[in-house]
GULUMTI-478780 format. One record per residue (C-alpha): residue number from 1; residue in one letter; chain; x, y, z. Coordinates in pm, whole numbers, m for minus. Layout:
N
 seq type mol      x      y      z
 NUM    a   A      X      Y      Z
...
//
This chain:
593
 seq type mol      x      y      z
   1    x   A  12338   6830   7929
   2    x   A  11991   6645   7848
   3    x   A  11675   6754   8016
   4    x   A  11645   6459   8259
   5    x   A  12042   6487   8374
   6    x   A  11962   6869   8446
   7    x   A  11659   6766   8646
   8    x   A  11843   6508   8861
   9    x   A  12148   6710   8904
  10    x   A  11920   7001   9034
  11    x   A  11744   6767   9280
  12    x   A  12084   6684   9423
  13    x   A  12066   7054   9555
  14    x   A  12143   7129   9952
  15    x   A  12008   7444  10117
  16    x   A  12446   7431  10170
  17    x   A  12473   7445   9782
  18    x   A  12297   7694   9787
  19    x   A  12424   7937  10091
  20    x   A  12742   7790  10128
  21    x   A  13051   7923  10017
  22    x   A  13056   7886   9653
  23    x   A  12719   7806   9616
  24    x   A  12455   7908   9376
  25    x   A  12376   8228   9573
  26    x   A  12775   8310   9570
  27    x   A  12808   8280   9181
  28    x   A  12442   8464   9138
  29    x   A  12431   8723   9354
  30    x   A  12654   9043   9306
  31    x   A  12843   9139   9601
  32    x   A  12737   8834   9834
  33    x   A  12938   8742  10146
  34    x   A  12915   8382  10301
  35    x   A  12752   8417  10640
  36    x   A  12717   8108  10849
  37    x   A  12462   8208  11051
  38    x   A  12271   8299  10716
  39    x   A  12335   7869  10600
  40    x   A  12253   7762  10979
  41    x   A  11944   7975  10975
  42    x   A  11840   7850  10592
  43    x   A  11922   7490  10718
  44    x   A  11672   7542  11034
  45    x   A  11386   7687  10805
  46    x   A  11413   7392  10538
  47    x   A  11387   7163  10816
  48    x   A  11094   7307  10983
  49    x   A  10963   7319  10614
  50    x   A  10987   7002  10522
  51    x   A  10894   6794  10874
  52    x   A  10593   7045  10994
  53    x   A  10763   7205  11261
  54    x   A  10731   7520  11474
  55    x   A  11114   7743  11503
  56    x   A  11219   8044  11707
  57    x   A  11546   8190  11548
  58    x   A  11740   8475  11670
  59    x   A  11945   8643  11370
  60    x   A  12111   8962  11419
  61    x   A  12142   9232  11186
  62    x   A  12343   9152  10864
  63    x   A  12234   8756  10902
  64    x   A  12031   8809  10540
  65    x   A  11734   8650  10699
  66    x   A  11506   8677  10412
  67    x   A  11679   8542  10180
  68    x   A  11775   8206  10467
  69    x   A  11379   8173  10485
  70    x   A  11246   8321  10129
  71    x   A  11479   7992   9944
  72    x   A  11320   7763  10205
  73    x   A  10955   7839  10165
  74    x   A  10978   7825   9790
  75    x   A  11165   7487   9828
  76    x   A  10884   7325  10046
  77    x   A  10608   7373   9735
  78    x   A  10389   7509   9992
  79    x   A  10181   7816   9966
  80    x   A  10349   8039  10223
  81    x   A  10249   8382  10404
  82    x   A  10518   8617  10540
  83    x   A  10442   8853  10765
  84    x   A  10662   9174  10848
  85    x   A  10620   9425  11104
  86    x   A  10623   9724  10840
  87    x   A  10524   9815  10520
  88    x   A  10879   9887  10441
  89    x   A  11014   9559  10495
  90    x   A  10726   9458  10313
  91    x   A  10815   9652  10013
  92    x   A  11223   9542   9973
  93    x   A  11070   9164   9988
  94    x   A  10817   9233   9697
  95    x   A  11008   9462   9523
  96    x   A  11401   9359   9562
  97    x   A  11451   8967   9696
  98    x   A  11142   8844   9564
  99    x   A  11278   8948   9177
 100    x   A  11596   8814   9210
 101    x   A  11515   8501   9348
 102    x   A  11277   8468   9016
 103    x   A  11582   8533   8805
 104    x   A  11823   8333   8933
 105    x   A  11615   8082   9150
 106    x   A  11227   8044   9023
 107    x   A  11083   8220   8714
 108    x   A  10766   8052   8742
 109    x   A  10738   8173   9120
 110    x   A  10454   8357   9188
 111    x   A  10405   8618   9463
 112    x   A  10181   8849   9592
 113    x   A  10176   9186   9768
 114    x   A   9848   9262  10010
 115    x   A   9810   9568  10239
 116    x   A   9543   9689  10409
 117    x   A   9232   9839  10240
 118    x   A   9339  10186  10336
 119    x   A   9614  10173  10090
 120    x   A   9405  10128   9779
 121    x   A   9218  10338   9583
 122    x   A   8839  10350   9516
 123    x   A   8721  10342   9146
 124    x   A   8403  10384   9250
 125    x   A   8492  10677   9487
 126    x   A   8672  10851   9256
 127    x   A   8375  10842   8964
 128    x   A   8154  11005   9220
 129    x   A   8328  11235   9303
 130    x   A   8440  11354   8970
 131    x   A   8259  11686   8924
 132    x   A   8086  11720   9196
 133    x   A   8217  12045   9432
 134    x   A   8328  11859   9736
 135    x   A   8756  11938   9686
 136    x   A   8901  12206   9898
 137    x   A   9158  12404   9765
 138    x   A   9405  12434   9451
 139    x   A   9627  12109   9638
 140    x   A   9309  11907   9620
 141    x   A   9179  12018   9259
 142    x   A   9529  11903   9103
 143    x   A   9579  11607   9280
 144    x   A   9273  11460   9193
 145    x   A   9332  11543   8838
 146    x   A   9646  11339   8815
 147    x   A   9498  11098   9071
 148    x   A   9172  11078   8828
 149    x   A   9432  10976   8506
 150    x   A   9637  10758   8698
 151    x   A   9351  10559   8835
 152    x   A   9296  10499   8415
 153    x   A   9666  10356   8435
 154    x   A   9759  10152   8705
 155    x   A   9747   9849   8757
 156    x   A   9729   9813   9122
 157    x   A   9582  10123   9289
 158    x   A   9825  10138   9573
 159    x   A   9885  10473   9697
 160    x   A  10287  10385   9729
 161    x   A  10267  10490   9347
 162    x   A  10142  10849   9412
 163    x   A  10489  10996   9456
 164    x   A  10310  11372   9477
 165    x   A  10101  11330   9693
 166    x   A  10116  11401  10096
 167    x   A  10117  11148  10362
 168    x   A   9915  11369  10524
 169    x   A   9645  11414  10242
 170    x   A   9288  11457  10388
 171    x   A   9178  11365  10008
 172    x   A   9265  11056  10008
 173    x   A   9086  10950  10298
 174    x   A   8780  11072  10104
 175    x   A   8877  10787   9831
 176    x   A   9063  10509   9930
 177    x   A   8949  10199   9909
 178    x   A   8833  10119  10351
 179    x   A   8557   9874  10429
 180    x   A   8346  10146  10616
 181    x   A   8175  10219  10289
 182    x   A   8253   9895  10065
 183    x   A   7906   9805   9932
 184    x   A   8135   9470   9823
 185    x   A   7968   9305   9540
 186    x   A   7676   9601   9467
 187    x   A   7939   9778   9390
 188    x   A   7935   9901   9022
 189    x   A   8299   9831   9014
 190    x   A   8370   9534   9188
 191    x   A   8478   9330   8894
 192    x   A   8721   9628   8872
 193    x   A   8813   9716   9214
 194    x   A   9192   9725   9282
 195    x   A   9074   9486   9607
 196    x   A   8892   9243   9416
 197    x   A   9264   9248   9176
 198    x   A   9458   9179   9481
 199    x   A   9239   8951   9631
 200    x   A   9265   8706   9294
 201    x   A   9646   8771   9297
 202    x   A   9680   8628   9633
 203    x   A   9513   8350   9532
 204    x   A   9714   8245   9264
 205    x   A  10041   8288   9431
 206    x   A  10285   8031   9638
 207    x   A  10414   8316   9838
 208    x   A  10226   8600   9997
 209    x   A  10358   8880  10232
 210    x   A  10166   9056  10464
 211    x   A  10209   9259  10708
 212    x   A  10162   9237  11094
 213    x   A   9822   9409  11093
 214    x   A   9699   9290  10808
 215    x   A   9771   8906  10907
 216    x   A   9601   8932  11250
 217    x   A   9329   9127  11136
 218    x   A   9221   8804  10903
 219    x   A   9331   8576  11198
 220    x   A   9049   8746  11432
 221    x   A   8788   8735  11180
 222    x   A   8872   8387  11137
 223    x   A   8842   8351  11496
 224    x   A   8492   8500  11484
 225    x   A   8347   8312  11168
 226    x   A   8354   8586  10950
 227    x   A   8520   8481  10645
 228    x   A   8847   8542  10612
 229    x   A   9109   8806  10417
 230    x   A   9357   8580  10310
 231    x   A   9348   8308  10109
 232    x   A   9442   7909  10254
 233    x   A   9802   7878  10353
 234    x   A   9988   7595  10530
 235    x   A  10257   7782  10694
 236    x   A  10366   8125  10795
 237    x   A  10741   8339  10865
 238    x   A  10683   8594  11085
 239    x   A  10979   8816  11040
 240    x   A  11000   9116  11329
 241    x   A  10868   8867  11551
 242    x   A  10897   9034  11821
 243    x   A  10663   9307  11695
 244    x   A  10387   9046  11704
 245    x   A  10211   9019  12089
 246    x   A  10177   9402  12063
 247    x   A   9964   9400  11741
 248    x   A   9823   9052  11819
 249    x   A   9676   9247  12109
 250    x   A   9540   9559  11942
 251    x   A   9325   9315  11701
 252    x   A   9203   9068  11999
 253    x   A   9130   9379  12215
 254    x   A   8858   9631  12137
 255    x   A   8975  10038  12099
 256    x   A   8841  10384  11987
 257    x   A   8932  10722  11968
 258    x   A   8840  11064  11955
 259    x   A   8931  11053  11615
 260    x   A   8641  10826  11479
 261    x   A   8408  11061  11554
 262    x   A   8513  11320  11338
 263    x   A   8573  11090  11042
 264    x   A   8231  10935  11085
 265    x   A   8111  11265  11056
 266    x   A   8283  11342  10757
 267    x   A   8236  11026  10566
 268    x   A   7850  11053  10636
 269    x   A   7852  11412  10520
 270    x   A   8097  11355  10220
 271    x   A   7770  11048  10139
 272    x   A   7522  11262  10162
 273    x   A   7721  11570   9912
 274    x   A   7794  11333   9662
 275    x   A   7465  11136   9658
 276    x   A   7294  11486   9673
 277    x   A   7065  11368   9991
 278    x   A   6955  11681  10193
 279    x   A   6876  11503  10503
 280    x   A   6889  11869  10691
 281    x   A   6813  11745  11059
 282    x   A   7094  11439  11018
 283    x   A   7363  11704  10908
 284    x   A   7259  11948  11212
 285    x   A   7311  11581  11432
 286    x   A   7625  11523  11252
 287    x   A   7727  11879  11347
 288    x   A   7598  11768  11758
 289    x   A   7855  11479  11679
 290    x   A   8170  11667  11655
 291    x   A   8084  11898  11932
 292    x   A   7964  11657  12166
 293    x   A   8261  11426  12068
 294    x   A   8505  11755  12131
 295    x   A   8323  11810  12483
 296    x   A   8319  11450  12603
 297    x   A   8701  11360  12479
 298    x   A   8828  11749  12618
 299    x   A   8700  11616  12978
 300    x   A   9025  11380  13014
 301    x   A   9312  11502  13164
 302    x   A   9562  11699  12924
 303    x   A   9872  11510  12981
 304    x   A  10054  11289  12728
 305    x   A  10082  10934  12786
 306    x   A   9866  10605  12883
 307    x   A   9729  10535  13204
 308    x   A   9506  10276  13312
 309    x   A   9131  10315  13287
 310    x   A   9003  10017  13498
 311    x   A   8689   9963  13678
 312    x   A   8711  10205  13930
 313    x   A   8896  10468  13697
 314    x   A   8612  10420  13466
 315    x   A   8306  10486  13763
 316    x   A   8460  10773  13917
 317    x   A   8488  10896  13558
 318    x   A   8124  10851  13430
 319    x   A   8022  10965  13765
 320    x   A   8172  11328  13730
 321    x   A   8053  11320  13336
 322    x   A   7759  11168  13321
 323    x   A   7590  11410  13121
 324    x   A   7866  11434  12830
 325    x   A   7880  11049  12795
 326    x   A   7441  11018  12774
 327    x   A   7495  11295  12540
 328    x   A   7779  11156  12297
 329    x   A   7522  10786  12329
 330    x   A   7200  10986  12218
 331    x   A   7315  11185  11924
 332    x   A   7472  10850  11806
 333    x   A   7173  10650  11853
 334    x   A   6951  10965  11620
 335    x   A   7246  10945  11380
 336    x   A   7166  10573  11324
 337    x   A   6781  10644  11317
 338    x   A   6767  10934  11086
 339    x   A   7006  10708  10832
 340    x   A   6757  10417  10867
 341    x   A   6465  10635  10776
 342    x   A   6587  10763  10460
 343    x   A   6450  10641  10136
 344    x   A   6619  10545   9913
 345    x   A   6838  10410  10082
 346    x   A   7198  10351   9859
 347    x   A   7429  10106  10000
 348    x   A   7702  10417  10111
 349    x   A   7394  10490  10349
 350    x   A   7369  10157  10464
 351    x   A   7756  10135  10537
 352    x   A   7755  10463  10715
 353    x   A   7452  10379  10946
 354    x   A   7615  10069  11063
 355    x   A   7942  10258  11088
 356    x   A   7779  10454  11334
 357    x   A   7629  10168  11557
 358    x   A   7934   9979  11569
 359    x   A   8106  10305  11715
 360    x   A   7825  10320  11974
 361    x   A   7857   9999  12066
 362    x   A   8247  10018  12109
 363    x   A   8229  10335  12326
 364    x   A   7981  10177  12557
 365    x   A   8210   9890  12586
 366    x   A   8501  10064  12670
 367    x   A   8329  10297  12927
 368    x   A   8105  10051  13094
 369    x   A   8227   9660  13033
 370    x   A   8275   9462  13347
 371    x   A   8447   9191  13167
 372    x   A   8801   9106  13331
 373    x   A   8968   8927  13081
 374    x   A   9084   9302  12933
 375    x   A   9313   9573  13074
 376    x   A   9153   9901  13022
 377    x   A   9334  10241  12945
 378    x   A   9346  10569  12783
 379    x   A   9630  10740  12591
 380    x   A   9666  11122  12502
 381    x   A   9860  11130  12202
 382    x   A   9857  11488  12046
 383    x   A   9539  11618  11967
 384    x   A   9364  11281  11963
 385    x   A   9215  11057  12280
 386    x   A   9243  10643  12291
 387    x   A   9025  10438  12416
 388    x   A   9142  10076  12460
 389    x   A   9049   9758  12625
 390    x   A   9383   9503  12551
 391    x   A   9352   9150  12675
 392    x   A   9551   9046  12933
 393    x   A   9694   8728  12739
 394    x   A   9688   8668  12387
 395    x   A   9898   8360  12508
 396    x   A   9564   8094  12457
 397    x   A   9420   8291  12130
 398    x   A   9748   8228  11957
 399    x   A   9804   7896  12101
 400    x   A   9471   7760  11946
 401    x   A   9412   8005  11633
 402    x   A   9775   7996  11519
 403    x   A  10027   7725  11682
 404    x   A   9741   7449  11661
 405    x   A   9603   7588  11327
 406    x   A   9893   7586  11104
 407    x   A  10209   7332  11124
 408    x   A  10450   7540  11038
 409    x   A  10493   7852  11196
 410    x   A  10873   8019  11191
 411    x   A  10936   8343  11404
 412    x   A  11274   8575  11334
 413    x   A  11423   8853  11461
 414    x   A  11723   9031  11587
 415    x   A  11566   9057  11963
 416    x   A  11361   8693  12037
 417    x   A  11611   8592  12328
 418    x   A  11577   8724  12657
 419    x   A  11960   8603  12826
 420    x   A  11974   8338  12526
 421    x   A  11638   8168  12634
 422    x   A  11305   8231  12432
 423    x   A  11114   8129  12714
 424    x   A  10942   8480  12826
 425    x   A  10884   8476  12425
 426    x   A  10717   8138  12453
 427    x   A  10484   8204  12729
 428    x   A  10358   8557  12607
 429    x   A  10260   8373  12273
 430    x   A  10171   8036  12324
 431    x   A  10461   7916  12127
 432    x   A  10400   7498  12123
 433    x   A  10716   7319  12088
 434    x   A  10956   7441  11870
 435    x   A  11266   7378  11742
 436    x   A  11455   7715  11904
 437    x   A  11796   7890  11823
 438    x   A  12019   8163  11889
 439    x   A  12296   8215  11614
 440    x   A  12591   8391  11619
 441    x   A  12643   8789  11522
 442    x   A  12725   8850  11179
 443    x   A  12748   9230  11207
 444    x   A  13157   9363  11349
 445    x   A  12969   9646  11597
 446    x   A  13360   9734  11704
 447    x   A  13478   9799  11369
 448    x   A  13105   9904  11192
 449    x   A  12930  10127  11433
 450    x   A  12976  10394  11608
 451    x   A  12775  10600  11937
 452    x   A  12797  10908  11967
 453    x   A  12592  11044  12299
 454    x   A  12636  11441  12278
 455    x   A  12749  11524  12598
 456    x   A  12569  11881  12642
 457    x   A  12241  11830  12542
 458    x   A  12000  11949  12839
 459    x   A  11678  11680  12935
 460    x   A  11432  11623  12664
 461    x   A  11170  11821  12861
 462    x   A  11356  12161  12892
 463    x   A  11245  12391  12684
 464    x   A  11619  12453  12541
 465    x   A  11625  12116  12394
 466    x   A  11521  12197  12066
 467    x   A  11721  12455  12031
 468    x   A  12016  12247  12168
 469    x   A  11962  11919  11951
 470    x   A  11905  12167  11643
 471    x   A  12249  12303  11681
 472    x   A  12398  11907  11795
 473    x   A  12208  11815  11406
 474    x   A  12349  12090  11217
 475    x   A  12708  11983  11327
 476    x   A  12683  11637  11272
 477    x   A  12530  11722  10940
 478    x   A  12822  11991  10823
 479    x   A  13036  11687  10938
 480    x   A  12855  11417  10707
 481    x   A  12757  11657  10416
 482    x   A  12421  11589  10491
 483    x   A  12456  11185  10437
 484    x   A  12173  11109  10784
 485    x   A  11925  10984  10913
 486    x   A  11696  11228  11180
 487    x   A  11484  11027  11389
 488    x   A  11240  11178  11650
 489    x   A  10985  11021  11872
 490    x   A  10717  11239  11727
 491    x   A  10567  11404  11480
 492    x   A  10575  11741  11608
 493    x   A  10909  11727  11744
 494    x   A  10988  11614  11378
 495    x   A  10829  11911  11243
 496    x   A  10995  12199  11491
 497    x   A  11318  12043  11446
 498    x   A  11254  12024  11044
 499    x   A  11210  12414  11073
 500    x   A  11515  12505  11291
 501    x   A  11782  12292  11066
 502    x   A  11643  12346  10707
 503    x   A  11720  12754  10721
 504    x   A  12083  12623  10840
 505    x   A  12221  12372  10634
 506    x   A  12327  12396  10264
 507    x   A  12160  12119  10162
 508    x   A  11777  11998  10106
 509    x   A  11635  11827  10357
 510    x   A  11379  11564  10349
 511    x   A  11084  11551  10543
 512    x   A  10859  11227  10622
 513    x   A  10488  11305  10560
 514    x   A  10559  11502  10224
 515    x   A  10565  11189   9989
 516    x   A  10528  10794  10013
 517    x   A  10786  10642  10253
 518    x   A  10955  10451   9963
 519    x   A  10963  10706   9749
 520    x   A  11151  10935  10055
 521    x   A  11411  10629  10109
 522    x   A  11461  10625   9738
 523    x   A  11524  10976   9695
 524    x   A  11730  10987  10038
 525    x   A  11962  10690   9871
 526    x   A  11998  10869   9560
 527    x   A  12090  11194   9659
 528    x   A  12284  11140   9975
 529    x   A  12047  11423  10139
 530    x   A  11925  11419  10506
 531    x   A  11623  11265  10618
 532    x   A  11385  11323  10892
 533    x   A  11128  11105  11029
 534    x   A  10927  10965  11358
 535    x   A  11114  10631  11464
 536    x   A  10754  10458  11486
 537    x   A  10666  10558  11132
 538    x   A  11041  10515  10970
 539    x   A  11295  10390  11235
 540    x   A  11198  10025  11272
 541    x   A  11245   9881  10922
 542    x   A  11424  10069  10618
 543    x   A  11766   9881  10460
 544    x   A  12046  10075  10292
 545    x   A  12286   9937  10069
 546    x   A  12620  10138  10093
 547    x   A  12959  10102  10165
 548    x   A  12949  10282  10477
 549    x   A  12587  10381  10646
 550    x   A  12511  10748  10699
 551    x   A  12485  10856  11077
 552    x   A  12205  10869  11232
 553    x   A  12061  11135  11445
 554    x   A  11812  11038  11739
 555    x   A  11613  11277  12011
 556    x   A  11575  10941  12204
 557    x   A  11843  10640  12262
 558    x   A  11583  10353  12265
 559    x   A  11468  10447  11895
 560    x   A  11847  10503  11772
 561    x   A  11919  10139  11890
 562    x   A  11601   9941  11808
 563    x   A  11632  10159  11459
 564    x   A  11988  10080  11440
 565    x   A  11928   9735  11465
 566    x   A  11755   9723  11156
 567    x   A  11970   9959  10949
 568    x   A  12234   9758  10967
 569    x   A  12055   9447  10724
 570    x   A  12282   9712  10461
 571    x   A  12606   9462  10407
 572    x   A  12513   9284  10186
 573    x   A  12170   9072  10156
 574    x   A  12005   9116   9976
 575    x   A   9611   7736   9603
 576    x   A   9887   7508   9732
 577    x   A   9906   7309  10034
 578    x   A  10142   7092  10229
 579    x   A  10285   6835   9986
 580    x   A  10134   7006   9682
 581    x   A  10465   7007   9441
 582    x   A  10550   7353   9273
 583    x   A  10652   7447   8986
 584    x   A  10907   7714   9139
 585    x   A  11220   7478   9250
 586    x   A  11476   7560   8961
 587    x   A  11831   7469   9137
 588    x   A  11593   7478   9474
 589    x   A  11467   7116   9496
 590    x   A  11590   6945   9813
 591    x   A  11793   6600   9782
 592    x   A  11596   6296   9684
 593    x   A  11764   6124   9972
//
């Protein structure tokens, strides 16, 4: 076949060629089942693609949603960012669907992968710190060995690669890659930095994916005239849609905690070690930090949970503790004096003196704003104290910095409807009109799922639970030879439970926190081992590709369903503008009609 026949026979192309049965994703795609939801959905997203519109689609489980809005987004020619609710979905897009569809769909199809800055490492970091006595133990002195070489190797600094070390890992907070003390451009290493790399990748690429966090985080600083973190897009898939009010509202809101204090304590004192400044009376305030931190967090009440914090809450508060709040405010305020006097003064010392006045200014805020357009509230969670101010509705922020921005804006998820209507949805977000629709259930629950609610177990809060739910797990593992899933609704229930099944079973457990998440799933998938993990950290997004899914064990029957719900993708799915063309539409070009 000449060049120009196989050009016009690939623009005769239909998104139905494609995803229908028989199509070009049937013949090229090993073990692919035609799903009509999966062409309905595809058909909705081309649309939306190709005549600027806004969609709401519910898709349940098993749809093979990325794949109905991945094809689409490449077929427009636009530069697209999707944006998932964790890094794991994240991860399967970049790193599974993303290759294929370059294979078999687009080889010229570039994409890129951003995270936040926490995930990256610091060249710069890690040459300062590279014989100078500031690592604690053996752990730390070998890690940062093999962290030292592979910083020589990589090519992308992202901490998913470091398959030894902890999640847990107080070292790497000491070099990763966070804008508290970026000195940006100064920086010795900024034509290197592993940011900087990422930041040009994104640029070059037609398809970008994000996460939640990451995407609202550059939507409020464009909000505020600050630049921005992503590059130009036209349009935007937000898969785990319904994820998105809750973080929309953590970045439009304002929020502290008890652990900043501590970490602003330790950054400034981990500056001052490896720049060899004495500074004697700022380390004795840094020292009046933490304890006056400790004092002034210790006088809220000891119970777990959120509660609201609003203007009277926050009176009769300051009233009774006065004297710890004026406190905390005045060794802040000599922190940020005593790092403007030195001389010289490096640009580390810079970032951690204006580290230190933004965390002033946040606490004040939170303790003494009169502004109504927030809901105020506190949350004990562990050993650590929350401070937030949320606004009431994010409705009007979206509306104009989002649904009026951008033309194209497609939101999916298994849970969108509320009784088949996306109306609540609508409201909450300031959806403008959109094209909305509900599709049909791909996944057979009767024949593919199973619930199992162990009759005996007493209420979470007695204190035989643990015991009881250990001995539920251990049967239910003997019974699946260790093929599961453990999900718990925290980390230290996580961690007693670890303890009480491990001695028990005859098989090795794994345990989230002890390596990368990906690198966990990958080893779980492998060896057919259990797995345990806090639903918020591991529940809401992983996929598994098997003939039959391992159970799945939860302490709580809201995370086994909304965890469940996500599981169950397993059977089997796998600087451009609007009207720029692309490159990457091999077999994908829409009819010339």
């Amino acid at each position: 076949m000449s060049r120009k026949a196989a050009a016009a026979k690939s623009e005769e192309v239909t998104v139905e060629g494609i995803f229908g049965p028989g199509g070009l994703l049937a013949k090229r795609h090993p073990g692919y089942e035609f799903r009509p939801s999966q062409l309905a959905m595809a058909q909705i997203a081309d649309e939306a693609f190709e005549k600027h519109q806004h969609v709401v689609i519910e898709a349940g489980t098993g749809t093979g949603k990325t794949l109905a809005y991945l094809i689409p987004a490449i077929r427009s020619g636009r530069r697209v960012v999707v944006s998932t609710a964790t890094k794991s979905l994240q991860e399967q897009l970049f790193q599974k669907d993303v290759p294929f569809l370059q294979k078999h769909f687009a080889p010229n199809l570039k994409a890129a992968l951003m995270k936040g800055r926490a995930n990256f490492l610091c060249r710069q970091k890690v040459h300062q710190m590279d014989g100078q006595p500031v690592l604690k133990g053996i752990d730390e002195i070998d890690w940062f060995a093999q962290i030292r070489d592979w910083e020589k190797l990589t090519a992308t600094g992202d901490r998913s690669e470091l398959t030894f070390l902890p999640d847990d890992a107080e070292l790497w907070n000491l070099i990763d890659a966070r804008s508290d003390l970026c000195t940006g451009q100064k920086c010795p290493e900024f034509q290197n930095c592993f940011i900087t790399a990422m930041h040009q990748r994104a640029h070059e690429a037609d398809l970008i994916i994000v996460n939640h966090h990451l995407f609202f985080a550059d939507l409020a600083i464009r909000q505020d005239d600050f630049g921005s973190i992503l590059p130009e897009y036209s349009a935007v898939v937000f898969d785990e849609a319904h994820e998105i009010e809750d973080v929309a509202s953590d970045y439009f809101g304002r929020q502290i905690s008890s652990y900043r204090f501590e970490e602003l304590a330790r950054d400034t004192e981990h500056v001052l070690r490896v720049l060899q400044i004495e500074a004697a009376p700022l380390r004795r305030n840094l020292n009046r930090l933490r304890e006056r931190a400790r004092s002034f967090f210790e006088r809220f009440p000891e119970r777990e949970g959120r509660y609201p914090f609003g203007h009277v809450e926050r009176n009769a508060f300051l009233e009774q503790n006065r004297e710890a709040y004026d406190d905390l405010i005045s060794v802040l305020k000599r922190i940020e004096s005593e790092l403007a006097a030195l001389t010289p003064k490096p640009e580390e010392v810079i970032a951690v003196a204006r580290r230190a006045a933004e965390v002033r200014r946040e606490v004040a805020f939170l303790l003494e704003s009169e502004e109504k357009t927030y809901v105020y509230w506190y949350e004990r969670r562990g050993r650590g104290v929350f401070l937030a101010a949320t606004p009431i509705d994010v409705s009007e922020i979206l509306r104009e910095q989002l649904f009026e921005r951008f033309d194209t804006v497609i939101l999916t998820s298994a849970t969108l409807a509320v009784g088949g209507r996306f109306d609540y949805l609508k409201q909450r977000l300031g959806v403008l009109p959109a094209n909305e629709s509900v599709l049909p259930q791909e996944f057979d629950y009767a024949k593919q799922a199973l619930l199992y609610l162990p009759p005996n177990l007493p209420d979470v809060r007695h204190p035989s639970f643990a015991s009881a739910a250990a001995d539920e797990i251990v049967r239910l593992l003997e019974i699946s030879m260790g093929r599961a899933f453990c999900l718990f609704t925290s980390y230290l229930q996580m961690k007693d439970l670890y303890e009480r099944v491990s001695g028990r079973v005859s098989f090795p457990l794994l345990l989230q926190g002890t390596a990368p998440r990906s690198v966990l799933l990958e080893r779980f998938v492998r060896r057919q081992t259990p797995c345990c993990s806090p639903r918020r950290a591991f529940g809401k997004a992983w996929t598994y590709r098997a003939r039959s899914f391992p159970p799945l064990s939860s302490t709580n029957c809201p995370s086994l369903f909304r965890a469940t719900r996500s599981s169950r993708r397993a059977s089997g799915r796998s600087r451009k503008t609007a009207g720029t063309p692309s490159p990457n539409t091999r077999f994908l070009k829409r009819s010339s009609r």
